[in-house]
C-alpha positions as CSV (number, residue, x, y, z in Angstrom):
1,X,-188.0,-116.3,-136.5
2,X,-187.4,-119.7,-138.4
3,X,-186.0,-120.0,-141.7
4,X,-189.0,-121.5,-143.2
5,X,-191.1,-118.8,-142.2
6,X,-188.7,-116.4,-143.1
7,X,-188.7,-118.0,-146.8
8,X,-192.1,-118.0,-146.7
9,X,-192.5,-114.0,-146.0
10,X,-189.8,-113.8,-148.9
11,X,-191.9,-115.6,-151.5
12,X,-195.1,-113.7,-150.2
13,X,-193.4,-110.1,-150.3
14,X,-192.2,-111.0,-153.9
15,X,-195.9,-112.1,-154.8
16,X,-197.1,-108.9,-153.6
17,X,-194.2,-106.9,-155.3
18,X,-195.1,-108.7,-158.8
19,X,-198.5,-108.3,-158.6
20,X,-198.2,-104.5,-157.8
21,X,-199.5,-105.0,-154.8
22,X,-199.3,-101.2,-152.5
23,X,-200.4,-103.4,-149.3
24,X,-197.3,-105.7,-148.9
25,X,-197.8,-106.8,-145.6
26,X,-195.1,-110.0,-146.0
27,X,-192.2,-107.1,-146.3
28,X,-193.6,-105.4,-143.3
29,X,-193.4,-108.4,-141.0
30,X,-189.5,-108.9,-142.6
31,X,-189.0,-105.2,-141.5
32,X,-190.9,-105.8,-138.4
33,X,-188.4,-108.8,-137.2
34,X,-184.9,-107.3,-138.8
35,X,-185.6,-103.6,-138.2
36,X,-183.3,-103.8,-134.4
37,X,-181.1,-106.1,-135.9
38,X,-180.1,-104.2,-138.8
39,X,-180.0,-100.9,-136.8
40,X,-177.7,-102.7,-134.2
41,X,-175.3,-103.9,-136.9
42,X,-175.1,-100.1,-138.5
43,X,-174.9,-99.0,-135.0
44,X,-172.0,-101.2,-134.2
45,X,-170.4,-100.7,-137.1
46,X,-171.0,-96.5,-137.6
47,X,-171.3,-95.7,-133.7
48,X,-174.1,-92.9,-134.2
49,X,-177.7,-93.8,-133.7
50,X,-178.7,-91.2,-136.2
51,X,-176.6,-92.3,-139.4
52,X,-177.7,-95.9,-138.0
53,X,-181.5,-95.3,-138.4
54,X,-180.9,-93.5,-141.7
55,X,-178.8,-96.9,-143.0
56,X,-181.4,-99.1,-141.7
57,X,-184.4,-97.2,-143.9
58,X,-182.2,-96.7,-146.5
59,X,-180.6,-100.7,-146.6
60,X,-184.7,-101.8,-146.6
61,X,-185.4,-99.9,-149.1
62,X,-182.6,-102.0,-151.1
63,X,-183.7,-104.9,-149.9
64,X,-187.2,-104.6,-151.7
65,X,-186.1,-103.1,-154.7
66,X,-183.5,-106.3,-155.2
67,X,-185.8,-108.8,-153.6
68,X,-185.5,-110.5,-156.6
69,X,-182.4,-111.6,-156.9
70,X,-182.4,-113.5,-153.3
71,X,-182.3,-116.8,-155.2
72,X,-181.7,-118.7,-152.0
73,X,-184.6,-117.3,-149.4
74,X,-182.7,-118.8,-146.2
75,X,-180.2,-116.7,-146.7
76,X,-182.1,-113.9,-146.4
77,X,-180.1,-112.7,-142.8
78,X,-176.6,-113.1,-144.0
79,X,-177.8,-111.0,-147.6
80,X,-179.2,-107.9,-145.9
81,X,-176.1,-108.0,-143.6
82,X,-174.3,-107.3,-146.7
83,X,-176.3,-104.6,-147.6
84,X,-176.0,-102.8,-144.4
85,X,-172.2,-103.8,-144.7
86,X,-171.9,-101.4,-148.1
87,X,-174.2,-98.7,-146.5
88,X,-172.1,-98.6,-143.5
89,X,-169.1,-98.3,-145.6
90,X,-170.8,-95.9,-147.9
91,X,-171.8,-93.6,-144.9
92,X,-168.9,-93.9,-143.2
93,X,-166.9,-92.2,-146.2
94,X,-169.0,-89.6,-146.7
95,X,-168.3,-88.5,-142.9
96,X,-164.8,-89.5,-142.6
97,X,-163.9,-85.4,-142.8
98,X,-166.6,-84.5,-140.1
99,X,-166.8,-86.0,-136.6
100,X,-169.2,-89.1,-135.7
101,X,-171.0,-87.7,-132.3
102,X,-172.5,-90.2,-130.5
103,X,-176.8,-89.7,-130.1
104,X,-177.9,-91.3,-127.4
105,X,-180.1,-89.4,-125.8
106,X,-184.1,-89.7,-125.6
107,X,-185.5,-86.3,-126.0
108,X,-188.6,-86.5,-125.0
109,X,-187.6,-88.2,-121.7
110,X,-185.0,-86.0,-121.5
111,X,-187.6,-82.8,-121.6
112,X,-189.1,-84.1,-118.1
113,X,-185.5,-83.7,-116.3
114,X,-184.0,-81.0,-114.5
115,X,-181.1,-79.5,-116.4
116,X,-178.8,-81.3,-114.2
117,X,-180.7,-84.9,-113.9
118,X,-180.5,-84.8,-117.7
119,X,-176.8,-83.8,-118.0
120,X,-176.0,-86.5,-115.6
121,X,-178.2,-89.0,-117.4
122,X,-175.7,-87.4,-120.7
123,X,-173.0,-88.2,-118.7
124,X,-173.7,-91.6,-117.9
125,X,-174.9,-92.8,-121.0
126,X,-171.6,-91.3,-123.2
127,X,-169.6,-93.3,-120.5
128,X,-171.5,-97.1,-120.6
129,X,-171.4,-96.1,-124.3
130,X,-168.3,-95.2,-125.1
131,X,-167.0,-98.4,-123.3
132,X,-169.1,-100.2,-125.8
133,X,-167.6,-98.5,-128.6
134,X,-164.4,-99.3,-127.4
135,X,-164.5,-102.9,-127.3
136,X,-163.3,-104.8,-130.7
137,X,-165.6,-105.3,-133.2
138,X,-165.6,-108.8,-133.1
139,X,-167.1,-108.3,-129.4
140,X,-168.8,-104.7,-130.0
141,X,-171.0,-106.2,-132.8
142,X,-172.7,-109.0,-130.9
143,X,-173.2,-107.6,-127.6
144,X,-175.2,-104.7,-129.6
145,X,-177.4,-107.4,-131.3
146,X,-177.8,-109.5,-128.3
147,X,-178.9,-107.0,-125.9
148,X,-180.7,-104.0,-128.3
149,X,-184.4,-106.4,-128.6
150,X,-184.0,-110.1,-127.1
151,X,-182.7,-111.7,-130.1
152,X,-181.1,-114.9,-129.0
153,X,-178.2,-116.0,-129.3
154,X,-178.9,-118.4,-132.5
155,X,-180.4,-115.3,-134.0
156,X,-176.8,-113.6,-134.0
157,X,-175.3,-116.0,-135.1
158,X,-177.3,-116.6,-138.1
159,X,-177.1,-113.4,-138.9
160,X,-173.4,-113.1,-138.6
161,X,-173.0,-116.4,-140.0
162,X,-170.8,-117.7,-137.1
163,X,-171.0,-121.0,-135.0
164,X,-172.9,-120.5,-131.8
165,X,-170.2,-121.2,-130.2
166,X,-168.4,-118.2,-131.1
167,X,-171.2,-116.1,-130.2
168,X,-170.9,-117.1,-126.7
169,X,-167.3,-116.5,-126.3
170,X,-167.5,-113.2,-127.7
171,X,-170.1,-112.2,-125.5
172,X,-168.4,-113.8,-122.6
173,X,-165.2,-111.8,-123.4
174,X,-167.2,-108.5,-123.8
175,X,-168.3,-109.0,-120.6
176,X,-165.1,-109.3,-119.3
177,X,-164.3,-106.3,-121.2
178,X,-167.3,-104.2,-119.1
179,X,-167.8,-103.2,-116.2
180,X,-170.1,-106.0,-114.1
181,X,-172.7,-103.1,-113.4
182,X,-172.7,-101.4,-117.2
183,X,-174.3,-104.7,-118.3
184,X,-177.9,-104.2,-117.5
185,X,-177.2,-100.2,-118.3
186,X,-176.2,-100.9,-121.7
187,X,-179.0,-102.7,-122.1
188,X,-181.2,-99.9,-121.2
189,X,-179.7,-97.7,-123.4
190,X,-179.8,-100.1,-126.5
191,X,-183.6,-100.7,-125.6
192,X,-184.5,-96.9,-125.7
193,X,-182.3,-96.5,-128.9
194,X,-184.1,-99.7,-131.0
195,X,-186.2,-98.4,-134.2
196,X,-189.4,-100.8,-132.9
197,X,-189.8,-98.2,-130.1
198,X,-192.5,-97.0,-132.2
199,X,-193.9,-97.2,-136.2
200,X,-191.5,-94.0,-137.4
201,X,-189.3,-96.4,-139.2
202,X,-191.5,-98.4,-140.3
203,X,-193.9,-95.9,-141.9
204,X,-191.1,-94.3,-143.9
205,X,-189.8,-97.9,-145.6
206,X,-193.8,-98.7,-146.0
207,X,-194.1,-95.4,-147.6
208,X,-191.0,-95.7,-150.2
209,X,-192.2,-99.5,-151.0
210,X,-196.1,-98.4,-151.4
211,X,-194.5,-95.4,-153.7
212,X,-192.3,-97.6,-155.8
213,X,-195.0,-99.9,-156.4
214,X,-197.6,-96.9,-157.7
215,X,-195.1,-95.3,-160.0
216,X,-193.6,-98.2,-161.4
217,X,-197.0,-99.9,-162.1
218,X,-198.4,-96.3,-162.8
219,X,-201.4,-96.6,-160.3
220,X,-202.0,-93.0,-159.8
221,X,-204.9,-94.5,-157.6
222,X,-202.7,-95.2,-155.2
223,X,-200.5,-91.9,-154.7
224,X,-204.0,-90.7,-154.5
225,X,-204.9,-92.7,-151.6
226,X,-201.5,-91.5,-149.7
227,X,-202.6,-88.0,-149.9
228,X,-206.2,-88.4,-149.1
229,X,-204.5,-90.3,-145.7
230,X,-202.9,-87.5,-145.2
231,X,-198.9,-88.0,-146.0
232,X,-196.7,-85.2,-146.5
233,X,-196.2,-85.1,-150.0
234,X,-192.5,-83.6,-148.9
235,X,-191.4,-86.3,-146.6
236,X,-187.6,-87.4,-147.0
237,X,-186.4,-90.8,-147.0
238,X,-182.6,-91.8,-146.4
239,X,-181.5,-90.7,-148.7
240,X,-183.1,-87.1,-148.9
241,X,-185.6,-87.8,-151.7
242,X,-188.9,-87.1,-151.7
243,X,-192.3,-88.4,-153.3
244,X,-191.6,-85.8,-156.3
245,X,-187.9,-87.5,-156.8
246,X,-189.5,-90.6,-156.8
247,X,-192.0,-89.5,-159.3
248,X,-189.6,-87.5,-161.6
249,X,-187.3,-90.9,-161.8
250,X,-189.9,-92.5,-163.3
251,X,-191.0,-90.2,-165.8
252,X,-194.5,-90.6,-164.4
253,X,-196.0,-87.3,-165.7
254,X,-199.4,-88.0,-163.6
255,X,-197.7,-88.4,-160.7
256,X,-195.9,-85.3,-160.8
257,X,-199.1,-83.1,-161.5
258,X,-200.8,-84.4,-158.6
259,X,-198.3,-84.2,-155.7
260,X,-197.1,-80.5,-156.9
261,X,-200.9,-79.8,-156.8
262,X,-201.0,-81.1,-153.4
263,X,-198.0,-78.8,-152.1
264,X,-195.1,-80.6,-153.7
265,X,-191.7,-79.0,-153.5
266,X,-189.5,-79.1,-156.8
267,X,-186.8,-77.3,-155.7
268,X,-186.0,-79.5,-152.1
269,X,-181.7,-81.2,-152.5
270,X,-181.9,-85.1,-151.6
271,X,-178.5,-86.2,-150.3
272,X,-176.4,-85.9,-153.3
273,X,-177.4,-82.1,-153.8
274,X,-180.1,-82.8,-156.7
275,X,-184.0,-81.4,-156.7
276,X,-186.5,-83.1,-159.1
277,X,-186.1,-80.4,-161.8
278,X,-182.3,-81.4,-161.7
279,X,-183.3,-84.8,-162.3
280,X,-186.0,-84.2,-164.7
281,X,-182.8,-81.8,-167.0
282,X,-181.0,-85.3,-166.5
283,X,-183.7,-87.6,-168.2
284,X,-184.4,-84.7,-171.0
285,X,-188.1,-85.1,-169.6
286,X,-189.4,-81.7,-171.7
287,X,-193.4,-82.4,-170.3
288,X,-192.3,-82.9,-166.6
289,X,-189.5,-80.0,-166.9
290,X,-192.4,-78.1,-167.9
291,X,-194.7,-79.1,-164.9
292,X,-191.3,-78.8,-162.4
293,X,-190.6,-75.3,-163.5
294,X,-194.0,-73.2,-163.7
295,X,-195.1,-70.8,-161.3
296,X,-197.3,-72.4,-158.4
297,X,-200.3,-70.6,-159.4
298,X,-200.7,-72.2,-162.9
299,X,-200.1,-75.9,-161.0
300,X,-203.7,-75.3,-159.6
């Protein structure tokens, strides 16, 4: 994507964001062209596809919420490289004490082997894998964003803010550093791993932006919406949270009456071990403390 249009999403997704827009179709197409590269970058940098997808909501999510403080839109690639910098850091911390298992593996493909076609497929994709991890980063971050969706070469190095040149000589050496036949394998296995796969990713960052936007502007109209479409009122983001977190946060009292009506769940942990009532105790919120704590039958 070129930098002018980039800039030009980037001015429209802060329009929409100002205006309280639920609809922001500018952030989507941004999520739409960074969504593999950002996941590829976690992935290099966390080796587990899992944590990787859960940084790559969660550094989105960021993203929007401190759109505004991109002063310089063309810079847009190298900023949200940051972000997913931190996360990864972040992440990486909180596992440091547990092991980092590598998930490769497509289940659903997986569920049409034999036991032993899928342990071999196991087999072979911890080994082209674990080759990958073992390169240098300098080498293992680029190969990952080259091969996981098409971007080009250019595109990397924008992103990584490197000379072109640099790019091709780390790719060369990495595959040096490979065997010749893992090349088109790793490929594969980047390609089945990539978020744009399908519209799971993207649903959950278009759910936390269209939430944000309808309890900061207090459009209850719009939460309203979300439930008649049928969203589960209970769904997580990255960061554990749900749509009554959300709500609580933002001392938006409507809010929380209609999603417990609608099956919410005050007593679910979000990452850090806290439930909405545990937030509402925080904020000294005595009306939604209130709402958080009666029985379900007097909700109704």
């Amino acid at each position: 994507m070129a930098m002018k249009n980039i800039s030009q999403l980037i001015e429209q997704a802060m329009t929409h964001k100002h205006n309280h827009n639920p609809d922001n179709k500018a952030f989507t197409e941004i999520v739409k062209h960074f969504q593999d590269m950002i996941f590829g970058y976690s992935f290099a940098l966390i080796k587990d596809s899992f944590l990787a997808r859960d940084i790559t909501q969660e550094v989105f999510i960021i993203a929007y919420t401190h759109l505004e403080q991109l002063k310089n839109h063309q810079a847009f690639p190298g900023w949200i490289k940051q972000i997913a910098k931190r996360e990864c850091i972040k992440m990486f911390k909180q596992q440091q004490n547990s092991s980092l298992p590598l998930s490769f593996i497509d289940n659903q493909r997986e569920g049409l082997m034999t036991p032993q076609e899928s342990y071999e497929k196991k087999e072979s994709k911890n080994e082209i894998m674990e080759a990958v991890k073992k390169l240098p980063e300098s080498m293992r971050v680029p190969v990952i964003l080259y091969y996981i969706d098409g971007y080009s070469q250019h595109d990397v190095a924008d992103f990584l803010n490197i000379k072109l040149n640099a790019v091709k000589k780390r790719l060369q050496r990495a595959r040096e550093g490979l065997k010749k036949e893992m090349i088109h394998m790793v490929k594969d296995n980047l390609k089945d791993l990539r978020p744009s796969n399908d519209d799971t990713l993207l649903n959950k960052i278009n759910l936390s932006t269209t939430f944000d936007t309808a309890a900061k502007s207090g459009q209850i109209n719009i939460l309203e919406q979300m439930i008649i479409d049928g969203i589960d009122v209970n769904e997580r983001d990255a960061t554990g949270r749900t749509l009554l977190h959300w709500a609580v946060e933002n001392n938006h009292t409507d809010a929380v009456t209609l999603i417990l009506q609608n099956g919410g769940d005050s007593s679910i942990k979000d990452k850090s071990g806290e439930t909405p009532l545990g937030a509402a105790q925080k904020m000294n919120n005595r009306e939604i403390i209130t709402l958080l704590s009666a029985p379900n039958k007097e909700r109704k």
